[in-house]
Rosetta silent file (secondary structure, phi, psi, omega in degrees, C-alpha in Angstrom):
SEQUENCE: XXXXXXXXXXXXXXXXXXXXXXXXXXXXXXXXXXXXXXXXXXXXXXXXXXXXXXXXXXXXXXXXXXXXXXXXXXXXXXXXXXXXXXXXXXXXXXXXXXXXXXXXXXXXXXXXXXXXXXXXXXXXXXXXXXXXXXXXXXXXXXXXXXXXXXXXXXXXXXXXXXXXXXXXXXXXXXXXXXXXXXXXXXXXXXXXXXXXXXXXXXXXXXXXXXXXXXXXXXXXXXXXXXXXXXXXXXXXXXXXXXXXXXXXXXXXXXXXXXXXXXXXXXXXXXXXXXXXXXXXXX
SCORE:     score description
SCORE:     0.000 S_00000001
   1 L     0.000  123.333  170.898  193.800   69.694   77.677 S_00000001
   2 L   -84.062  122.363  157.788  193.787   65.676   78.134 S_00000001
   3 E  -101.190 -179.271 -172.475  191.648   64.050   80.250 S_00000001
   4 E  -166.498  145.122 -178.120  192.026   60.444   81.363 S_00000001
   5 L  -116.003   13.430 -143.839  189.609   58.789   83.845 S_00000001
   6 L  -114.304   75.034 -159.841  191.973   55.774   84.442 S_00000001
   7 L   -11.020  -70.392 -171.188  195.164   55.451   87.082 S_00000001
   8 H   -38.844  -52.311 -171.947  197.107   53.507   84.458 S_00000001
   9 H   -89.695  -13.327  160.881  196.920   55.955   81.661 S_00000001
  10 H   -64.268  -39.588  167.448  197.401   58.954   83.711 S_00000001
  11 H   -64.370  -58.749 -177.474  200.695   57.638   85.235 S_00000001
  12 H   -33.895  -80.931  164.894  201.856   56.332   81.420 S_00000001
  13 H    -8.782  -81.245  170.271  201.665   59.975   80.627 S_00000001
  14 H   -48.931  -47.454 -149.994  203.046   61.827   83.565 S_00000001
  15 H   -61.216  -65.579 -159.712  205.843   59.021   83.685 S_00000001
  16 H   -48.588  -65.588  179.275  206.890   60.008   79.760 S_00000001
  17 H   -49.494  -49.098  165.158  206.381   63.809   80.845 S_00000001
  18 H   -64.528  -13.341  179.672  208.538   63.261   83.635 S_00000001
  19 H   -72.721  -36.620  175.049  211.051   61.518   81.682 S_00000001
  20 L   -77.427    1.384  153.420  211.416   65.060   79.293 S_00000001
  21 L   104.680    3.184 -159.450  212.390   66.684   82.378 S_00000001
  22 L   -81.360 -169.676 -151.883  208.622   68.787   82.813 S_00000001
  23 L  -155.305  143.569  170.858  208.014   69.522   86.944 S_00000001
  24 E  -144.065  148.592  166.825  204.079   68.943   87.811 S_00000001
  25 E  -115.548  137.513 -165.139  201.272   70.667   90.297 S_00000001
  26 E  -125.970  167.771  168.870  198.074   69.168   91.061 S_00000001
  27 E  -155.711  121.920  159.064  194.980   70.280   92.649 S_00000001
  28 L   -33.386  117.617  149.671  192.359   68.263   94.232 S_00000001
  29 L  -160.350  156.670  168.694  188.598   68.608   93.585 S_00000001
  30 L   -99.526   59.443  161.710  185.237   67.033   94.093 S_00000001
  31 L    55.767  160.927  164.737  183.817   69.336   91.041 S_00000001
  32 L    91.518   36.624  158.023  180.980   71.922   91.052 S_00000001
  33 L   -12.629  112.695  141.896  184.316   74.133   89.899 S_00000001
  34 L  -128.279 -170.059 -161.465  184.388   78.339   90.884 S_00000001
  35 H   -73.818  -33.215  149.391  186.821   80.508   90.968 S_00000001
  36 H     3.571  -79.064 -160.590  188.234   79.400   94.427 S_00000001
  37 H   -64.780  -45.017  145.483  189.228   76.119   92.565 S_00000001
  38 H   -36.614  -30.923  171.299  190.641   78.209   89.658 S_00000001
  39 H   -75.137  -54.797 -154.658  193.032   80.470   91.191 S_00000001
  40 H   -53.331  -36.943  167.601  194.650   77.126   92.641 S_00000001
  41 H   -51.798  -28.137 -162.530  195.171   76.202   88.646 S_00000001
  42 H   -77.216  -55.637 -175.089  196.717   79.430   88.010 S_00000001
  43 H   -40.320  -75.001  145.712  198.726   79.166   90.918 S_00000001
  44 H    12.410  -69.030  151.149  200.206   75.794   89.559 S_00000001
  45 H   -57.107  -49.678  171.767  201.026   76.952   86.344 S_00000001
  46 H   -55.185  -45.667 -164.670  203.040   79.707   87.671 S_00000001
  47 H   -75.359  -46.416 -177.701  205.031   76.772   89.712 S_00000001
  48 L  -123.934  145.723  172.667  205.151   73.741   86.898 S_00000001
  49 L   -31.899  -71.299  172.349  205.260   72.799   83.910 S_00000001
  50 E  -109.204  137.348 -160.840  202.311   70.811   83.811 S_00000001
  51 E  -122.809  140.378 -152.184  199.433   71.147   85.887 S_00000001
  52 E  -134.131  118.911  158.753  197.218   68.539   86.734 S_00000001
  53 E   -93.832  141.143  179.948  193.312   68.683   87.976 S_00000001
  54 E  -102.748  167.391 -171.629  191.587   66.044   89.747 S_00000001
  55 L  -163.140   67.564  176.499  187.880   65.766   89.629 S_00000001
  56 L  -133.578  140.604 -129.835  186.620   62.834   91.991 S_00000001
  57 L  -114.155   54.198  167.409  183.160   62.858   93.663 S_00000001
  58 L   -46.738   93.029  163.381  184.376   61.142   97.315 S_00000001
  59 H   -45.855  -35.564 -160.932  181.959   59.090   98.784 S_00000001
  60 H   -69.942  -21.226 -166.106  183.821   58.451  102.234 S_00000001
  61 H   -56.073  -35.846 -156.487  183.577   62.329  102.451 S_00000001
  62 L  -101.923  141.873  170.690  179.890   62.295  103.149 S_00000001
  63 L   -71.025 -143.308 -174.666  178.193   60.609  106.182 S_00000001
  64 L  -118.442  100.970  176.257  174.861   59.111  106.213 S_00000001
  65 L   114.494  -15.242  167.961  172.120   61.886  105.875 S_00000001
  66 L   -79.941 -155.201 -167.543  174.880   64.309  104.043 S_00000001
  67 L   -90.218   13.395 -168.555  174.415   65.844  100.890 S_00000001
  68 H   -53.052  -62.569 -154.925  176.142   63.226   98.506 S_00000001
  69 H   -62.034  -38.801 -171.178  173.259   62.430   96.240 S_00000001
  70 H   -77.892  -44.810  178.418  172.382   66.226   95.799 S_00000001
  71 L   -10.539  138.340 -178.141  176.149   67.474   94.964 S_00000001
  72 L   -86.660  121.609  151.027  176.354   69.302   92.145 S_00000001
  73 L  -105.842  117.099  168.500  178.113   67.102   89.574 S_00000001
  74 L  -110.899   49.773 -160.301  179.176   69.169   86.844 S_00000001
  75 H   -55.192  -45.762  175.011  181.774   67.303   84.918 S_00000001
  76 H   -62.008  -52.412 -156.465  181.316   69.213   81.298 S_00000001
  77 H   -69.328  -39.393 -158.150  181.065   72.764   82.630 S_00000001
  78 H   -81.151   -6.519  136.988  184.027   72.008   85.103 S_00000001
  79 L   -84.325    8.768  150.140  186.289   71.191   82.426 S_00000001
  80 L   -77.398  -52.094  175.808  185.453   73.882   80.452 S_00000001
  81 L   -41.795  -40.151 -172.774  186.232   76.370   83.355 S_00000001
  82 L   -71.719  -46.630 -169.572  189.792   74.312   83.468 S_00000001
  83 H   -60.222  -52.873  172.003  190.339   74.647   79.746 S_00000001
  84 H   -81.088   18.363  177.332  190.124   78.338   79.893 S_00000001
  85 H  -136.799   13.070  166.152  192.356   78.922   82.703 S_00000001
  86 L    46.517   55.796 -176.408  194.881   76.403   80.619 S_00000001
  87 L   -77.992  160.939 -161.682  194.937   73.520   83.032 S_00000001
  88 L  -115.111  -91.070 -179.348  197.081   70.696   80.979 S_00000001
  89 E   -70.389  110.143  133.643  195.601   67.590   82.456 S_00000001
  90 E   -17.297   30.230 -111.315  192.286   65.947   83.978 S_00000001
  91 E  -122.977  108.302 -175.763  192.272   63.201   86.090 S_00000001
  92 L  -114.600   41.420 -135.000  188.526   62.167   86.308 S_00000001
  93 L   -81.103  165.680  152.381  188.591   58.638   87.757 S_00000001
  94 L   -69.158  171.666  153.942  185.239   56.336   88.974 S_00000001
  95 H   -56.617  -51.084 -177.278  184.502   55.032   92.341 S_00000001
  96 H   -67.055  -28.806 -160.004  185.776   51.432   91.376 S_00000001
  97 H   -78.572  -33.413  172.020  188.789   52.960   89.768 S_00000001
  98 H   -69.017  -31.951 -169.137  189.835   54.791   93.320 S_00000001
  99 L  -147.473   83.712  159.260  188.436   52.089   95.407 S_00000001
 100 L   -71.795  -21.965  171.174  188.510   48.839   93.188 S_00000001
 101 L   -90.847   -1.473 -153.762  187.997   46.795   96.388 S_00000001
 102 L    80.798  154.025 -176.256  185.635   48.695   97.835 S_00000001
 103 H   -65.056  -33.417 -168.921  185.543   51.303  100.933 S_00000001
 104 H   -59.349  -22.996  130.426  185.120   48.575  103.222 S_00000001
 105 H   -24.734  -25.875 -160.776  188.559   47.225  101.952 S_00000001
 106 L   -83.765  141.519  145.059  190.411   50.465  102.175 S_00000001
 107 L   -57.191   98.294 -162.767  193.337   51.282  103.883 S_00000001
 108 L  -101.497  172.721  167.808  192.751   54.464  105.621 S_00000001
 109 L  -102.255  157.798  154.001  195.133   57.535  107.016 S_00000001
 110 L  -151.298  148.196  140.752  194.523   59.104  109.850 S_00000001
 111 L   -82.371   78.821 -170.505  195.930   62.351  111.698 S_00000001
 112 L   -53.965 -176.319  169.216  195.676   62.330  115.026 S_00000001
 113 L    54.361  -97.707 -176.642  195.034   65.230  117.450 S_00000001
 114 L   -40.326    3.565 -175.143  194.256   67.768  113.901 S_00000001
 115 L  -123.664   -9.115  167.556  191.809   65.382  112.911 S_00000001
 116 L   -62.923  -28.883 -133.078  189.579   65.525  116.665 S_00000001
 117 L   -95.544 -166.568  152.105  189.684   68.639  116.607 S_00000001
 118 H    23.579 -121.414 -160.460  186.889   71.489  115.110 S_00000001
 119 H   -86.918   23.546  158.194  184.762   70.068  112.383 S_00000001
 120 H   -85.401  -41.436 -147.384  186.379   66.346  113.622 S_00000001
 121 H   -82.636  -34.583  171.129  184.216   66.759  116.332 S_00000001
 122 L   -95.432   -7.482  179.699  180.929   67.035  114.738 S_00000001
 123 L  -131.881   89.139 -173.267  181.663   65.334  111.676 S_00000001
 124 L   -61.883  -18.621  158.915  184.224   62.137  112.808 S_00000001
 125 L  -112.178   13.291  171.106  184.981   60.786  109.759 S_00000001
 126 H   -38.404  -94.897 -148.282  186.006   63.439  107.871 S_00000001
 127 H   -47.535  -47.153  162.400  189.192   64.206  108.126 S_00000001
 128 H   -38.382  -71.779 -167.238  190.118   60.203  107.823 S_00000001
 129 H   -64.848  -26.491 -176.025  188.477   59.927  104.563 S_00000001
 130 H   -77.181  -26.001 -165.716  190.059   63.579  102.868 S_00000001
 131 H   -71.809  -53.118 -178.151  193.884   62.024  104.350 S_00000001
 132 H   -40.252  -81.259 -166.518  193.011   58.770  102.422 S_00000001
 133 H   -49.462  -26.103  166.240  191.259   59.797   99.013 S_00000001
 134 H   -63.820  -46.331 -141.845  194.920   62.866   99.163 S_00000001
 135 H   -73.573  -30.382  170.749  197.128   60.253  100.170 S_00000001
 136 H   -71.344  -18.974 -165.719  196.008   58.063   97.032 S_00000001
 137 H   -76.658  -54.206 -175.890  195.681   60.976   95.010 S_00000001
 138 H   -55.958  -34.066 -175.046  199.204   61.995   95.580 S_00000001
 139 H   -76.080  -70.131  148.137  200.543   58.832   95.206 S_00000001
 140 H     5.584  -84.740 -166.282  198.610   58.703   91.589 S_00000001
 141 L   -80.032  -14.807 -147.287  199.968   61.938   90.577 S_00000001
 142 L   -15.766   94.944 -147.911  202.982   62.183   92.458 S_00000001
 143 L   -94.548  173.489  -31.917  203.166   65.587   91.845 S_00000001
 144 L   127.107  -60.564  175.423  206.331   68.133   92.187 S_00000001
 145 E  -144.019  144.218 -151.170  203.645   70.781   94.400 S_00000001
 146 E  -123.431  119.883  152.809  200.554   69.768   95.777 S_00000001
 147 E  -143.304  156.517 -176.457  198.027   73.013   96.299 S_00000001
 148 E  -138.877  161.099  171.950  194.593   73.828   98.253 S_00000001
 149 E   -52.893  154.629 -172.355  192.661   76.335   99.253 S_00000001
 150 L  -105.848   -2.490 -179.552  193.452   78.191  102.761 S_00000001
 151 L   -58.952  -61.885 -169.076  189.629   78.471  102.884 S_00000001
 152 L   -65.383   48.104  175.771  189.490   74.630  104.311 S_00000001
 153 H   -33.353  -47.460  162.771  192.025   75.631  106.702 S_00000001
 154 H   -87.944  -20.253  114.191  191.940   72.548  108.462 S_00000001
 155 H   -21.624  -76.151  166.042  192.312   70.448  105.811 S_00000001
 156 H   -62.416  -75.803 -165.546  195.840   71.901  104.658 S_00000001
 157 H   -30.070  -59.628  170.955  196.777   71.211  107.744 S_00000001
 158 H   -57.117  -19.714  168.416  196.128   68.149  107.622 S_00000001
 159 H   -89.209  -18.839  176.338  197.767   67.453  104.177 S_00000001
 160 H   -72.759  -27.872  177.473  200.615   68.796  105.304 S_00000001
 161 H   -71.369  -18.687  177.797  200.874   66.537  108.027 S_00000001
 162 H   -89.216  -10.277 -166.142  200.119   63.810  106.303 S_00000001
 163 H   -97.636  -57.493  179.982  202.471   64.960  103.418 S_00000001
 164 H   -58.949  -73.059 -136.998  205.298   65.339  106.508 S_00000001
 165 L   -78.827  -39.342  178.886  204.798   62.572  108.849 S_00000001
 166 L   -75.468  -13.342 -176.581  204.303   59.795  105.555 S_00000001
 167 L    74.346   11.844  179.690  207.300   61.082  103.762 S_00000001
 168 L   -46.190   74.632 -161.813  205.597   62.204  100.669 S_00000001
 169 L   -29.218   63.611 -169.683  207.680   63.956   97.856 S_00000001
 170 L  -171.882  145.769 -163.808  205.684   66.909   97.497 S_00000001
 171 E   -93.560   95.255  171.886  205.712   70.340   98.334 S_00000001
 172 E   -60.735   90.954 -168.545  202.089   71.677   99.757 S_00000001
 173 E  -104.513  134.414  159.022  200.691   75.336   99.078 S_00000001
 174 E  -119.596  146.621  174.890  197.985   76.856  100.301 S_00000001
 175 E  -116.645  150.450 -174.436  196.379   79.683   98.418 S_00000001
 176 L   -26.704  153.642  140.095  194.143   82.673   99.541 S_00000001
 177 L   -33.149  111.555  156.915  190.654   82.294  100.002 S_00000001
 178 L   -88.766  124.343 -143.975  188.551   83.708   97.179 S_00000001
 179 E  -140.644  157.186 -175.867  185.101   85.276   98.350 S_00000001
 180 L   -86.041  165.171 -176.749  182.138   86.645   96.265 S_00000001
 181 L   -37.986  -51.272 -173.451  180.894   90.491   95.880 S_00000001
 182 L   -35.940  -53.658 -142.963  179.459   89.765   99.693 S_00000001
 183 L   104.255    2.127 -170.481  182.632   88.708  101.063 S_00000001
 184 L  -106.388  126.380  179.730  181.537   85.340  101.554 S_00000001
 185 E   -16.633  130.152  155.590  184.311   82.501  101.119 S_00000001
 186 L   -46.546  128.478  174.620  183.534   80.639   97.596 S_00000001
 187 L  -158.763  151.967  154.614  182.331   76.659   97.983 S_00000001
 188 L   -54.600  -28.284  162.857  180.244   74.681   96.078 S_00000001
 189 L   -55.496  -47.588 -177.978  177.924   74.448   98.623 S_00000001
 190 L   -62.743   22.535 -174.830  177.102   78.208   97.999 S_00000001
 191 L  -102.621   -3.785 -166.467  175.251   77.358   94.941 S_00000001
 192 L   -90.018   -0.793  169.807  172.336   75.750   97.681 S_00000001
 193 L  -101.631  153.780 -168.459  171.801   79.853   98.579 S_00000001
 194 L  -102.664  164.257  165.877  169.932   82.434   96.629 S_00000001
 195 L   -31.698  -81.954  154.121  171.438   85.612   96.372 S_00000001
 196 H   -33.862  -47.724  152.506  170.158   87.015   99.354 S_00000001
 197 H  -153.894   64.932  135.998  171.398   84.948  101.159 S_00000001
 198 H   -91.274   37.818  164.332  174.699   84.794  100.428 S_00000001
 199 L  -121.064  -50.236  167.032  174.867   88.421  101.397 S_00000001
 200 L   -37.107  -29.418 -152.266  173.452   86.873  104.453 S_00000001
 201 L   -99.871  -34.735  176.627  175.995   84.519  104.681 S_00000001
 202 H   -61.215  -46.567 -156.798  178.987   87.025  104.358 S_00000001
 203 H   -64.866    5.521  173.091  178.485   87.894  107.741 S_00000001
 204 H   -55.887  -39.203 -174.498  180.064   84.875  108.840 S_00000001
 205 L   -62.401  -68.161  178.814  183.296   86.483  107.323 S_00000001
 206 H   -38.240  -40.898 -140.389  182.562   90.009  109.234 S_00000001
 207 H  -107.490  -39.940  173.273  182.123   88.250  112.614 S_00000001
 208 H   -83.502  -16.704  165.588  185.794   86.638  111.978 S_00000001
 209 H   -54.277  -96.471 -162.267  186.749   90.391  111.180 S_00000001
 210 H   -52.471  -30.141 -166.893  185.904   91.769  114.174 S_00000001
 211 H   -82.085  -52.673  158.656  186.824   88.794  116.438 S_00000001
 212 H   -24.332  -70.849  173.113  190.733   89.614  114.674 S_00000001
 213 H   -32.506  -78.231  179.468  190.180   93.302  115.584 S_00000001
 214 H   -39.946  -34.717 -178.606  189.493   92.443  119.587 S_00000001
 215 H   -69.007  -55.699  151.650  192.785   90.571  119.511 S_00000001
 216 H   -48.005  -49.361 -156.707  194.840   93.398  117.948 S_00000001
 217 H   -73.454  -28.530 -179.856  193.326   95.606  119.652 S_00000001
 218 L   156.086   -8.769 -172.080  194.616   93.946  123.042 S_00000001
 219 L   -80.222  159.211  167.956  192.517   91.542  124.207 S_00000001
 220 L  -162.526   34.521 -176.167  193.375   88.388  125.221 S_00000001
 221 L   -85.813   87.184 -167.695  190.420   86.860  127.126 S_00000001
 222 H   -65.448  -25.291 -162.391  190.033   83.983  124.137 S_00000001
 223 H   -96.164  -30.006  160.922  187.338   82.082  125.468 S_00000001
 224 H   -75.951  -14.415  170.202  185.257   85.068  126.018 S_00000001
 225 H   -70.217  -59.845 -127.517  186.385   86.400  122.408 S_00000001
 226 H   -85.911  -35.186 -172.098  184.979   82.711  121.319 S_00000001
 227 H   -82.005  -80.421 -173.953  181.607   83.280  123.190 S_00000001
 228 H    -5.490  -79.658  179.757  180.903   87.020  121.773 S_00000001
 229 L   -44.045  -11.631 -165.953  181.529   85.264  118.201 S_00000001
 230 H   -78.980  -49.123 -162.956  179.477   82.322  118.666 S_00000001
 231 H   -64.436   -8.759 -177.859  176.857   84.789  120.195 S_00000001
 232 H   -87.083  -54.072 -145.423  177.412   87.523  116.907 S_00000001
 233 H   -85.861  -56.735 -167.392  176.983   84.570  114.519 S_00000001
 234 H   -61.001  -22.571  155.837  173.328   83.398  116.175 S_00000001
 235 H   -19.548  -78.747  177.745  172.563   87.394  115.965 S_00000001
 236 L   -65.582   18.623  162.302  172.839   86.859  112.353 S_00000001
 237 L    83.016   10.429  173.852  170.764   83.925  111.917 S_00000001
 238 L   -87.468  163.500  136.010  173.477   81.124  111.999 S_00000001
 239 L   -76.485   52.613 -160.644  173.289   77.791  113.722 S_00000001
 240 L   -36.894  127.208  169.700  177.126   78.268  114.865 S_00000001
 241 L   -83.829  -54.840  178.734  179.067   74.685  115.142 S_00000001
 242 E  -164.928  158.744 -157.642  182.539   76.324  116.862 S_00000001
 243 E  -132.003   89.134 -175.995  184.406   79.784  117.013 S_00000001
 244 E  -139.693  116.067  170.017  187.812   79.112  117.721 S_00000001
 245 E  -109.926  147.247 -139.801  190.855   80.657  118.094 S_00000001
 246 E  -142.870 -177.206 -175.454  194.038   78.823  117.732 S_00000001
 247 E   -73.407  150.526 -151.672  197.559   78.474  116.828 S_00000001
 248 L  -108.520   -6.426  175.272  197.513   79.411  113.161 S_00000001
 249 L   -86.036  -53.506 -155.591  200.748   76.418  112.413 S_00000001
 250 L   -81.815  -20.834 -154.143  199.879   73.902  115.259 S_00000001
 251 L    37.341   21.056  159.196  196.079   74.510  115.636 S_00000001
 252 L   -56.186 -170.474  173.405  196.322   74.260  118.877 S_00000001
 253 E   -86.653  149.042 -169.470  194.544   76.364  121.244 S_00000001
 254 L   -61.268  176.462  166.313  196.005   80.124  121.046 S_00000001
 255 L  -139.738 -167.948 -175.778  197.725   81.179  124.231 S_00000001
 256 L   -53.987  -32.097 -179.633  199.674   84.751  125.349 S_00000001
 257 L   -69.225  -39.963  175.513  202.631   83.342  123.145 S_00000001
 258 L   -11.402  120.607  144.130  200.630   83.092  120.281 S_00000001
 259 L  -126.654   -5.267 -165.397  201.585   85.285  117.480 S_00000001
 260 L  -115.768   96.635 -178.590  200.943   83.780  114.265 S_00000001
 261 E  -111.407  144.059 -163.032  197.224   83.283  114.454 S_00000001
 262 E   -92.336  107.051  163.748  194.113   81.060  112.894 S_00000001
 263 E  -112.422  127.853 -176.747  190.468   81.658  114.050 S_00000001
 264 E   -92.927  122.816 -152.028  188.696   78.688  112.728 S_00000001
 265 E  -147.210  154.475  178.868  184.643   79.258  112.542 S_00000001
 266 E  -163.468  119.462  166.879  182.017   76.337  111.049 S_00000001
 267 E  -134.771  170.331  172.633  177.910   77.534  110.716 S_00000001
 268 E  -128.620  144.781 -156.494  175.056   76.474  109.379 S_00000001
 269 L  -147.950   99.240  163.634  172.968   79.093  107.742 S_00000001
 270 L    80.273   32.301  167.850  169.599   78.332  105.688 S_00000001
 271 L    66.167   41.733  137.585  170.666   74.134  106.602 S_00000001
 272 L  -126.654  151.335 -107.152  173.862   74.404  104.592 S_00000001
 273 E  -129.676  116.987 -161.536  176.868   74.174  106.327 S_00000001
 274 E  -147.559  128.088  179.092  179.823   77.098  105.488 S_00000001
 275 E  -111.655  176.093 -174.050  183.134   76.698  107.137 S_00000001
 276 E   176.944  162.348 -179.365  185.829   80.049  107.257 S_00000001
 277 L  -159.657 -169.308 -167.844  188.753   81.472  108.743 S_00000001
 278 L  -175.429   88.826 -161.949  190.939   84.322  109.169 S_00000001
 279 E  -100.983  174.950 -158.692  194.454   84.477  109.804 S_00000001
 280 E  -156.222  122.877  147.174  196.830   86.879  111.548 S_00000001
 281 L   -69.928 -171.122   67.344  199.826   88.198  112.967 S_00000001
 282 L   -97.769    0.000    0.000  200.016   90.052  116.535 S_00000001
């Protein structure tokens, strides 16, 4: 496995490697590696030759008062985790090397309407800063297949749209969720919970179970399915942000036509923050 922390020498590479004819898949991360992040390597490798991990620490991601300075950075362990799961390439860049002018300098993306929506509303510059820090990333790597997690549901959307609407050469996958003995979705963030409770914390998952179930089963009063869940999740000791169920391509909201469906859920549980979803046919 190579790593490189430097734009220049990562392209020199790829460029030769594309010149021998190899096909490449990348996968985004800000570190603090599990198996979540791991599958998406495997997944990769089955598509391309060479598979390429990123490892950059986005500042724009975090507001003022988030959790940047506390993040776990784990740069050794998380390229050991890559190295056994036979990731080919590294791409470990600085701040200055992503943003040599600085953020205030940057050119940003944005996605309208998908980027207002659900955790745009409480956190507004999100979505802007993950479309940038992809769109450069992509550009970087220009990769063959592009893949993320379906946990961050609203997120692939948004790279795909930004991936569509920008003309990018790259194919976008999202792969399953991966969840702990509990049931509760994998993040990095789940390292700020003790055992207990992330078995507390699963029930975030259970709560999008059953909210699936009423819909199957027949219901199709959504806004009162939305209230139940909100009201299920403070049962269980969350601070619920939104409950939502939506179109599972468009993210709109669902309606009776609906059939291919998303319910999109964001809580906060022991002051860290756990987003989740659950998708569907009916």
């Amino acid at each position: 496995m190579i790593i490189f922390n430097t734009i220049a020498e990562l392209r020199s590479h790829l460029a030769r490697q594309r010149k021998a004819g190899k096909s490449i898949s990348f996968v985004s991360t800000m570190g603090a590696l599990h198996a979540g992040h791991t599958s998406l390597v495997e997944h990769g490798k089955k598509l391309a030759d060479i598979t390429v991990a990123g490892i950059f620490l986005n500042p724009s991601h975090f507001a003022v008062g988030e959790d940047f300075d506390t993040y776990p950075r784990t740069l050794e362990a998380d390229c050991e985790k890559l190295r056994e799961v036979g990731c080919d390439i590294v791409f470990a860049p600085s701040v200055s090397e992503i943003y040599p002018n600085g953020l205030g300098c940057q050119a940003v993306v944005d996605t309208p309407t998908l980027s207002r929506r659900y955790c745009g509303q409480t956190r507004p510059h999100f979505f802007s800063a993950i479309a940038t820090v992809v769109t450069k990333l992509l550009n970087i790597v220009q990769p063959d297949y592009s893949l993320f997690g379906e946990k961050d549901y609203q997120q692939l959307a948004v790279c795909r749209q930004l991936v569509e609407t920008l003309n990018i050469p790259t194919q976008v996958i999202g792969v399953p969720t991966v969840r702990d003995e509990f049931g509760l979705a994998l993040s990095s963030r789940n390292t700020y919970l003790t055992d207990n409770e992330r078995r507390d914390a699963a029930a975030l998952y259970r709560v999008l179970q059953s909210t699936r179930d009423k819909v199957l089963a027949g219901r199709n009063d959504f806004q009162a399915l939305e209230a139940e869940g909100l009201d299920e999740l403070t049962e269980h000791g969350f601070e619920p942000d939104y409950l939502s169920l939506t179109n599972a391509h468009t993210l709109e909201p669902v309606n009776d036509e609906s059939s291919e469906i998303a319910i999109l859920c964001a809580a906060n549980i022991r002051s860290v923050r756990l987003i989740d979803n659950i998708t569907f046919s009916k």
